[in-house]
N, C-alpha and C positions, 0 to 999 in steps of 0.2 A: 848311753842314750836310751831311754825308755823307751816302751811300744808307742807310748803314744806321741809322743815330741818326734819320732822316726818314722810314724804313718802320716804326721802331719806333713811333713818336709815330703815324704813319699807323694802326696795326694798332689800339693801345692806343682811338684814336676809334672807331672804326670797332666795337669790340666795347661801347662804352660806350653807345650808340645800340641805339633800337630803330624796328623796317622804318617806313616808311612810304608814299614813294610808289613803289617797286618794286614789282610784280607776285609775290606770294607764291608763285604757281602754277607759274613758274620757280626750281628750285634745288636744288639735291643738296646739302642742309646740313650740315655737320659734326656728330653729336649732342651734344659738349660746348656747343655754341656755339645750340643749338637756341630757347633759352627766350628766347633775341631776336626769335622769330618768334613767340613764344606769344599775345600778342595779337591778332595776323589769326590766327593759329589758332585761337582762341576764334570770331574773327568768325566764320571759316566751321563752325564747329558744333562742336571737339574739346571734350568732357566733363573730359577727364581733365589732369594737371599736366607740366609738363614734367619733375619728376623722375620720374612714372611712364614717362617716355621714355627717358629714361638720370639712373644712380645707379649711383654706385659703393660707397656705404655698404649700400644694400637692392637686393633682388629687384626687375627693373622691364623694360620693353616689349624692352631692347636684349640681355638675357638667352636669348632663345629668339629671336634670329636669328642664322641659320648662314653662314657661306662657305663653301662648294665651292671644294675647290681639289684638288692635289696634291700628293703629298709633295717631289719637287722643286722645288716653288716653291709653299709653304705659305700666302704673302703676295700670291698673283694670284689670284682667286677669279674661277672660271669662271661660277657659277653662283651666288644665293643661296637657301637650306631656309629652314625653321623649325620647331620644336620643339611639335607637338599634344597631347603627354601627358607623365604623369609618367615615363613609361620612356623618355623621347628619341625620341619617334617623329617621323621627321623626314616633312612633304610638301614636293615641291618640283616644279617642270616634267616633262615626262615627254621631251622633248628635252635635259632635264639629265642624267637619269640613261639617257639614250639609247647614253651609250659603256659604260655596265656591264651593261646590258639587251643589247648585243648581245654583249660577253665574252662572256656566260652562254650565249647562244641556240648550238642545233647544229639540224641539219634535221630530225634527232628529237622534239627539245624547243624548238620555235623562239619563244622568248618573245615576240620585235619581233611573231610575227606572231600568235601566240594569247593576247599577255599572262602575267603570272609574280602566284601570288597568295603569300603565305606564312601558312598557317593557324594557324601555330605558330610560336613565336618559332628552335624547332630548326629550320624550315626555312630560315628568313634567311639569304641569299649572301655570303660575304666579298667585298672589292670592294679587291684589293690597291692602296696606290698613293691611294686616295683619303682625302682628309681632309675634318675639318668645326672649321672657325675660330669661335671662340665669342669676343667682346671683351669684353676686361675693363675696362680704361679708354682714354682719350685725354688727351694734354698738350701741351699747345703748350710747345715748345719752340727757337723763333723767338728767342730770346733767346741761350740757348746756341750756335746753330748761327752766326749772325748776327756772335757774339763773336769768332768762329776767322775771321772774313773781313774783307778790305780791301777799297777802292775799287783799291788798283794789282795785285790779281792779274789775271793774264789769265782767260778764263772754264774754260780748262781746270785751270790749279790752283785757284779756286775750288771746280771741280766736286770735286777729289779732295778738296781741306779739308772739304766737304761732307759727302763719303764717310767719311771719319776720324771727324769729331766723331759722326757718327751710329753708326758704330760705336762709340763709349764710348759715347753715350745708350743705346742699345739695352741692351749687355750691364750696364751698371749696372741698367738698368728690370728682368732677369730672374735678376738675383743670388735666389739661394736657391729659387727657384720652379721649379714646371714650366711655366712661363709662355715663350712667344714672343715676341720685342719687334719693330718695325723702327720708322724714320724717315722720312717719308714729305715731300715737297716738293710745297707748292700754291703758286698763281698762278707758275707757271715759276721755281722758286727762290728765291720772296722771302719764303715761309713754311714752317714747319716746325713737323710736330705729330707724334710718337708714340704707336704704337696698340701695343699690346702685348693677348695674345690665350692664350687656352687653344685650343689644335690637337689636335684626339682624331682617333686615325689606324687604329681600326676602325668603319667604318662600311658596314652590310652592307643590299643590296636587299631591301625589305620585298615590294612590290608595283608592279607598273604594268597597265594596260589595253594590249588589243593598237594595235600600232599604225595601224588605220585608225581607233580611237579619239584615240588618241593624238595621230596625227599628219595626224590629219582634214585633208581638203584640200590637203596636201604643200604644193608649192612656188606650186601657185595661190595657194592663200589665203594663203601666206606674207606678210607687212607688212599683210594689208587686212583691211579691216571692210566688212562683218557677217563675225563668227568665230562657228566651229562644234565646235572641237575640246577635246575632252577633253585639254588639257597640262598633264598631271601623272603623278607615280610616289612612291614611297613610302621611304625607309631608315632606318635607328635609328642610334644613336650606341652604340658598346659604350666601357667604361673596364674599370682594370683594379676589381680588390673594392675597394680603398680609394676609389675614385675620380678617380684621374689616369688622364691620358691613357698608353696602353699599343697597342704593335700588338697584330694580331688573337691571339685563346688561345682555344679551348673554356672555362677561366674566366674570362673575361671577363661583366662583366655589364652591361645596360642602365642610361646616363644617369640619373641623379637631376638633371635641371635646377631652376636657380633657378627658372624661370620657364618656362611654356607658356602658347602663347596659347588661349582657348575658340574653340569656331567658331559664328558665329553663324550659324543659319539661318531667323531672322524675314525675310530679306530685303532686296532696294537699291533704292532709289527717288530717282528721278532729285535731284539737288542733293547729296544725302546726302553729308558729310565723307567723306572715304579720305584715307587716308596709307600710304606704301610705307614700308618700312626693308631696305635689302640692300646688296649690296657692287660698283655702278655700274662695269663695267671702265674705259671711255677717250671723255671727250669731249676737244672742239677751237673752244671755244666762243671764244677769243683770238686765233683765227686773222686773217690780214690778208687781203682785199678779194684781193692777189697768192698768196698762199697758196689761199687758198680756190679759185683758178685752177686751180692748179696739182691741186690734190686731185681736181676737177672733169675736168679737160682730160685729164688723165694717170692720176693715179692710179685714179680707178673708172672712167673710163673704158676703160682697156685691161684693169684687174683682170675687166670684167665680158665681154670681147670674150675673151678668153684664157681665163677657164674655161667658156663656153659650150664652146669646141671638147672640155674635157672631159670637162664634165656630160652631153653627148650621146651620146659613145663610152661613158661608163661607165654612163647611162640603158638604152641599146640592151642592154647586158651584161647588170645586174641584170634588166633583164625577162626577158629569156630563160633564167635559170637562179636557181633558189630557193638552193643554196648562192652562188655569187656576191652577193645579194641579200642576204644576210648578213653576208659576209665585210666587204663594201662599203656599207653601212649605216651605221655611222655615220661615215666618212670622207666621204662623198654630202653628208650631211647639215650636216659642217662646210663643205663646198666651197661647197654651195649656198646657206646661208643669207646669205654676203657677197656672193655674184654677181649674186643678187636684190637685196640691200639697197644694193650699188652703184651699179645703174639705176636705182632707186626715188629715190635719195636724189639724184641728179643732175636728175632731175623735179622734186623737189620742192624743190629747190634754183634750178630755173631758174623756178619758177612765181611759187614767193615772191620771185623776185629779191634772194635772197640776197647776191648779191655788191653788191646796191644798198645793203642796209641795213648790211654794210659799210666800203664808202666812205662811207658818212655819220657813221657812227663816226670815221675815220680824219681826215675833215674839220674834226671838233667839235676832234679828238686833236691836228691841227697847229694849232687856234688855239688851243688849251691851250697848246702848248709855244710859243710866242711868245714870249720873255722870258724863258725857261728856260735851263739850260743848253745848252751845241750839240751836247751827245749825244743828247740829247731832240730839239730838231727837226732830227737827219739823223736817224732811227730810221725811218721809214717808207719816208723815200727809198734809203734803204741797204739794208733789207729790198727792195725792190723789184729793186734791183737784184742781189742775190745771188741769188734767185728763179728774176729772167733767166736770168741767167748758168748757173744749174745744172738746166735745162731738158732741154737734149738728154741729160744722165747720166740721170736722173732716170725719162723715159721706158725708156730702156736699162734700166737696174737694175730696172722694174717685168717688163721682159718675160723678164727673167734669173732673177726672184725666180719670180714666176707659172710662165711657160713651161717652165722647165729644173728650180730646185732644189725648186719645190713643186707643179712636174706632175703628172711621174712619179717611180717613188717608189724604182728601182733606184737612178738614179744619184748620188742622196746616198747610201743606205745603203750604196753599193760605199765611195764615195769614204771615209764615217765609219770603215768595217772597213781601208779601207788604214791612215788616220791610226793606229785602236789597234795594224794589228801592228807597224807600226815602232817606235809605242811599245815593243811587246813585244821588240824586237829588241836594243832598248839596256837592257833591264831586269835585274833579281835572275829567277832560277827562280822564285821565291815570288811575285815581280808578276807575272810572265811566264803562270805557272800563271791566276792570277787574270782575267786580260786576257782569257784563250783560255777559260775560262768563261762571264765575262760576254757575250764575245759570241757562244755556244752557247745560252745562255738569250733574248737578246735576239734571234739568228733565229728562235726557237722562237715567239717572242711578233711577228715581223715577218712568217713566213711563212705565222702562221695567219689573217690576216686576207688574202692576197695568193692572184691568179687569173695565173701566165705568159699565156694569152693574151689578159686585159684591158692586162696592163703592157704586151705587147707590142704592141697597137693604140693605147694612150698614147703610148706613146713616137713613134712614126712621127708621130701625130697632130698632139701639141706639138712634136716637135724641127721637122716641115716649116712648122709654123702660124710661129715662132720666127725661124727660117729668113725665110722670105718677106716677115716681117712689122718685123723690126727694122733700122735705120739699120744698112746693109754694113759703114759705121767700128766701129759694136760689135757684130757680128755672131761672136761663138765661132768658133776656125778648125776647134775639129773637128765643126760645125756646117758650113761651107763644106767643109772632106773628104768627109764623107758625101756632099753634093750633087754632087759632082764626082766620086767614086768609081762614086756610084749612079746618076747622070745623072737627079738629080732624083726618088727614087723612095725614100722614105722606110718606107714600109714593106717593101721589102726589105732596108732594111740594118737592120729592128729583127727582122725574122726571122733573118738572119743573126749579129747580135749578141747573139741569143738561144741558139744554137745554140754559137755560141763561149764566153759569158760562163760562170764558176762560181757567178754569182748566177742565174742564170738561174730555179733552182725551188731545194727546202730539200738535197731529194737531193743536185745536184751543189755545193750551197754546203758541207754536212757534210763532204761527201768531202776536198775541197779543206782544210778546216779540222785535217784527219788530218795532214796534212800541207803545211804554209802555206809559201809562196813568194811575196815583196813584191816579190822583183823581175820577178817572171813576174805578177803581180799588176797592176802598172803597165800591162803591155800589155793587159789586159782594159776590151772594149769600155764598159761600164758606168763603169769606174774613170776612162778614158780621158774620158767625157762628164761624169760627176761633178766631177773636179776641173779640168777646163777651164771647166767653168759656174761654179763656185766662185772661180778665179782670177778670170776677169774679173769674176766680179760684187763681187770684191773693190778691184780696179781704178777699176774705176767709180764706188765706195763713195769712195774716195779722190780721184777726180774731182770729186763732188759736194760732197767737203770741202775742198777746195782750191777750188771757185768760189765757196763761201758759208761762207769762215772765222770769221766771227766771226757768224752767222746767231742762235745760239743766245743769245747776247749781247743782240743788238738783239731780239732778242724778251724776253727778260727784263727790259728797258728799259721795252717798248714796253707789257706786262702793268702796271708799274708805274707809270707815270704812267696809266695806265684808271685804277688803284685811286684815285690822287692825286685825278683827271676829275673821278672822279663823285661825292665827298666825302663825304657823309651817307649814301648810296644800298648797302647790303649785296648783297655780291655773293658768290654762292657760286662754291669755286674748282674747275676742272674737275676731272670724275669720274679717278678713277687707280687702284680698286679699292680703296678704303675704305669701310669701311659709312655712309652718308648716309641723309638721311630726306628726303623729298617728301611735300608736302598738297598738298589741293585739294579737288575736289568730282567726283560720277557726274553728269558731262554727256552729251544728244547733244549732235550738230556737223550743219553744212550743207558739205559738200566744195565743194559749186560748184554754180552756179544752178539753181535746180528740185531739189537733190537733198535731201533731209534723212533722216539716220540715228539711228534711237533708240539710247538707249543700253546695249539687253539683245537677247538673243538668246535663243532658244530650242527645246529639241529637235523642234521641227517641222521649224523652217530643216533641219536635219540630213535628214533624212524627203525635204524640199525639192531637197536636194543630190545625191541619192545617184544613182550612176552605178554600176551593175555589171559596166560595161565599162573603169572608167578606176579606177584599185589607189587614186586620191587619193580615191575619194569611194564608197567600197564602205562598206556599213553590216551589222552581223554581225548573225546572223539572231535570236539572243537579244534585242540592243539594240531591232531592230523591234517582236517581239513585246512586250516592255514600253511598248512606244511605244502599241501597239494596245492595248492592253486599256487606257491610260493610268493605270499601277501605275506611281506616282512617287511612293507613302507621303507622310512626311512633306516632302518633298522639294519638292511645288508651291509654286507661287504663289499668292496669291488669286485668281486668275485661273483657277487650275489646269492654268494652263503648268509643265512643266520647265523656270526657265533654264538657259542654257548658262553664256555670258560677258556680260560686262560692260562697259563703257567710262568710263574718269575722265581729268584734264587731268592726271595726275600728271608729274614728272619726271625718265621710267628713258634708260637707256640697257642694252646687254649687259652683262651681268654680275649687272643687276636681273631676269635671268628665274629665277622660282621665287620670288623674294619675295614677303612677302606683303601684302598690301595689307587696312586695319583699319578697321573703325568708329571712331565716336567715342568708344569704349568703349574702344577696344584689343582688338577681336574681328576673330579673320579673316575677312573676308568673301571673299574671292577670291584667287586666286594671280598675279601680273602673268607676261605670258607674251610679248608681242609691243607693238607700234607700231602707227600708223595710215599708210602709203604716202605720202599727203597732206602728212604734216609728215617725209618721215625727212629733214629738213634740220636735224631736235632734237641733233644733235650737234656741230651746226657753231651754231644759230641757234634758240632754243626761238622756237614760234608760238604765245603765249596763245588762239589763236582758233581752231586747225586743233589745234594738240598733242593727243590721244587715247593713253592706254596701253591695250591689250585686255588681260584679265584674264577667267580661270576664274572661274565663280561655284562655292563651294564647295559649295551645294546639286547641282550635278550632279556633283561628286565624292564627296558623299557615297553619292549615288544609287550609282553605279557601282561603289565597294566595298560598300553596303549590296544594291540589286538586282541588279543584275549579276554582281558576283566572291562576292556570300556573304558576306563577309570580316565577318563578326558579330566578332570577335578583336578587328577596328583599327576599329569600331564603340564596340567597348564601352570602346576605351580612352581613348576623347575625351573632351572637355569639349563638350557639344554644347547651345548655350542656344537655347532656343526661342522 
């Protein structure tokens, strides 16, 4: 029997079965496929039916969850919202909407730092560029894609026949509609299901809190428990009058969604059901025992040694200057949140001994394949050894990716403006014209965010950090030119290279643009560093693929005998940015001996926290005062705490911040926002026993636009049960 007449019959069991001794509490489930879970979902307390979860005939739970994405790539969702009123009023994290909160801000009207309220639907910000993915259905499609493929292609025509059939699937699913389609591929290519989606591509900033609310405890409290921070921010959905999706217009009006969820604010009590629903970007839960090494050894570990040197430099900056602080905000913000999560996760990754519970997998895996065929048992051993073998590239290309092309930030954007004008060079007047616009607009939008002399102490910083720090064999040569020109003195060739370049500031880039020269172009220092970092890291890339040919192969082998393994046992396939659902229950946890964590927080801790001398734990003078008088309305507890956040076992990964997380009811009780430090090994290895998601209680976000911002408007427009 073929792979693929054996994956079929494999799938067809596999959905005709419902869970049993799996662990419910791990799993980013598909929502077609969800009501195989519905009986432990019952167990652990949900009220409601699995077609209230997804239905493609009615209104129902999956209706009023958004994806955050961009118009460039409408199908990666950054972030996921959700829908609170009949007007599309979206909440979602307030490090979601962090990149359009700081567009907006100028050091006149600095939103990051005083907060943005919108009292009035006229006041609402357009937010070019961003979209919100709404799904309509899902189909497996495992059958058709499956049918375009053989056992004798190699894995690279596979992958294109892949590519092909998914294209007809797609554009068949969006004949007639204004509907989005794509084809999406689980467990490493042995499945295929179609999501097809309404994408509304005005959606405009409602509100956010400032951000020492917001972003309470920065990069301390970043991955850990007890949380204190308000993360969230607010936007709507605009369509056009009939109700498609439409860019932004002054007619344009507010969403009619199917579905909005209520917010409940009776309150969590430990045990209490939670389910997440949002759009999961990238786990690595397949990964091999040699793999998982490799991620470990190389990959976070130099990811998080390489941008310390330039979360520092760009630390020292923003403090000293409120515009800087700005400009560099939410780029900070991107840089930092995997530098942290890199270290964190190599912890917790060595504590649980991850790589143990691994190789025990791998062991179960070759006495499976005993008797099998003998592609099946070389698949671990063969993975092993390509692994080996592409080791030394592999660190290379991390400190070429990190260090050079996503350091600093001139010498890509030099190298991208050479590639369009030589475009331009071979072009019609009418491309030619077009080329020399786009990239007048796009410095416009790259220069407003950028400080010359932050770039210029990046650059010295990474190129000497780079320098120093990578195997001499892959060492850039006009990386060893500098050090030999400058005798080792790196910040004076990024002063000088600053003084020469026409990227230098927006000034001498326009001038230059008046009148464009590629071949005088070439010699500029920037261009020079840009597409020398580029070449080799290309090089390299082809190294890597040349020592692990067929890598991709044996892992889509090695995925499919798991599924074969573990027979009756439902396995969800890793997160890739589809919207999935997670349950479980509002648990504490004990980290480690002696220590035990509840599982709420509340605006005391905050009170607790505050430091007037450190920007991560400053507390605004209004927020104290309500503290003091203890004016939380309807907002307390029985206790007559404010909470804050919350804690359940659920199963996010990025992409699930902003989701939201529901009763049993299907009411929002919280927003998921972050992880627990202890388990960030959930991506590689879920911990039923350490896993923690932190999540907003939305009783302190109601507080915050009800006490706080006033916002009676986005008060009155809720569903708020009591």
């Amino acid at each position: 029997m073929n792979i693929k007449v054996k994956f079929l019959a494999l799938v067809l069991s596999m959905l005709m079965l419902v869970p049993s001794s799996v662990k419910a509490d791990e799993g980013m489930w598909l929502l077609s496929l969800i009501g195989k879970n519905y009986s432990d979902m019952q167990q652990k307390g949900f009220k409601l039916t699995a077609d209230d979860i997804y239905n493609i005939n009615q209104s129902c739970i999956k209706d009023a969850i958004v994806g955050l994405g961009n118009a460039g790539s409408p199908f990666w969702h950054f972030c996921t919202a959700e829908i609170v009123s009949d007007k599309g009023l979206l909440t979602t994290n307030h490090h979601c909407g962090y990149g359009q909160i700081q567009e907006h801000s100028t050091v006149e009207h600095d939103y990051l730092r005083d907060g943005f309220w919108a009292y009035t639907m006229e006041e609402e910000l357009p937010n070019p560029g961003l979209t919100a993915s709404i799904l309509v259905r899902v189909e497996d499609v495992t059958n058709q894609v499956l049918a375009a493929l053989n056992d004798d292609m190699t894995e690279a025509e596979r992958n294109k026949a892949i590519v092909e059939v998914s294209k007809q699937i797609s554009a068949k699913a969006k004949e007639g509609t204004n509907y989005e389609a794509t084809v999406k591929s689980m467990f490493n290519n042995n499945q295929f299901f179609l999501f097809v989606h309404n994408i509304y591509k005005d959606v405009r900033l409602v509100g956010a809190p400032p951000s020492s609310m917001g972003k309470f405890g920065g990069d301390t409290d970043n991955w850990m428990w007890p949380r204190h921070t308000a993360d969230f921010s607010m936007f709507r959905i605009y369509t056009a009058p009939d109700g498609s999706p439409a860019e932004y217009s002054k007619d344009n009006v507010p969403l009619k969604p199917k579905h909005h969820l209520p917010i409940n604010i009776k309150g969590v009590e430990e045990n209490d059901f939670a389910m997440i629903m949002g759009f999961p970007g990238t786990t690595n839960r397949f990964v091999t025992s040699y793999g998982l090494e490799e991620v470990m050894n190389i990959t976070n570990k130099l990811r998080y040694e390489i941008r310390t040197q330039k979360i520092n430099v760009w630390k020292a900056a923003m403090n000293a200057d409120q515009a800087v602080k700005i400009k560099y905000a939410s780029k900070y913000a991107s840089c930092s949140n995997y530098w942290k999560y890199s270290n964190e996760q190599n912890k917790a990754l060595k504590a649980l001994n991850t790589i143990g519970v691994k190789q025990d997998i791998e062991k179960r895996y070759n006495e499976w394949a005993k008797g099998k065929d003998a592609k099946y048992q070389n698949v671990l051993s063969e993975i092993e050894k390509m692994i080996a073998a592409r080791k030394p590239y592999m660190a290379a290309r991390t400190y070429l990716a990190e260090g050079l092309l996503s350091g600093p930030e001139l010498p890509m954007q030099a190298f991208g403006v050479q590639m369009a004008l030589i475009q331009a060079e071979n072009a019609t007047a009418e491309e030619k014209a077009k080329i020399m616009d786009e990239l007048k607009k796009e410095a416009k939008t790259f220069y407003k965010d950028y400080d010359q002399a932050l770039e210029t102490k990046t650059i010295a910083t990474l190129f000497e950090y780079v320098y120093k720090n990578i195997e001499p064999e892959y060492c850039p040569e006009f990386l060893a030119e500098i050090n030999k020109k400058y005798k080792g003195n790196f910040e004076k060739y990024a002063a000088d290279a600053m003084k020469k370049s026409v990227f230098a500031n927006e000034e001498t880039f326009m001038k230059f643009l008046e009148k464009p020269n590629v071949k005088k172009l070439a010699k500029d220092p920037m261009v020079v560093a840009g597409s020398g970092a580029y070449m080799d890291y290309v090089a390299v890339a082809k190294k890597i693929k040349n020592a692990a040919p067929d890598l991709d192969r044996m892992q889509r082998l090695f995925v499919y005998g798991l599924l074969d393994m573990n027979g009756n046992k439902p396995i969800a396939p890793d997160a890739n940015s589809t919207i999935r659902c997670t349950y479980g229950n509002c648990l504490a946890y004990e980290p480690r001996d002696g220590v035990y964590y509840s599982y709420y927080t509340t605006l005391d801790g905050v009170m607790e926290k505050e430091d007037p001398t450190n920007p991560e734990f400053i507390v605004p003078a209004k927020l104290k005062e309500l503290w003091n008088a203890k004016d939380y309305g309807r907002y307390a507890n029985a206790k007559g705490e404010l909470p804050t956040c919350f804690i359940t076992n659920n199963d996010i990964t990025g992409g699930n911040s902003g989701s939201p997380v529901m009763n049993a009811q299907g009411h929002l009780i919280g927003l998921a926002f972050d992880g627990n430090s202890e388990a960030m090994s959930g991506d590689i290895d879920f911990e039923e026993n350490m896993q923690r998601c932190i999540n907003l209680d939305v009783r302190y976000m109601l507080f915050i636009i009800d006490k706080f911002a006033g916002a009676k408007n986005l008060i009155n427009e809720m569903t708020i049960v009591e």
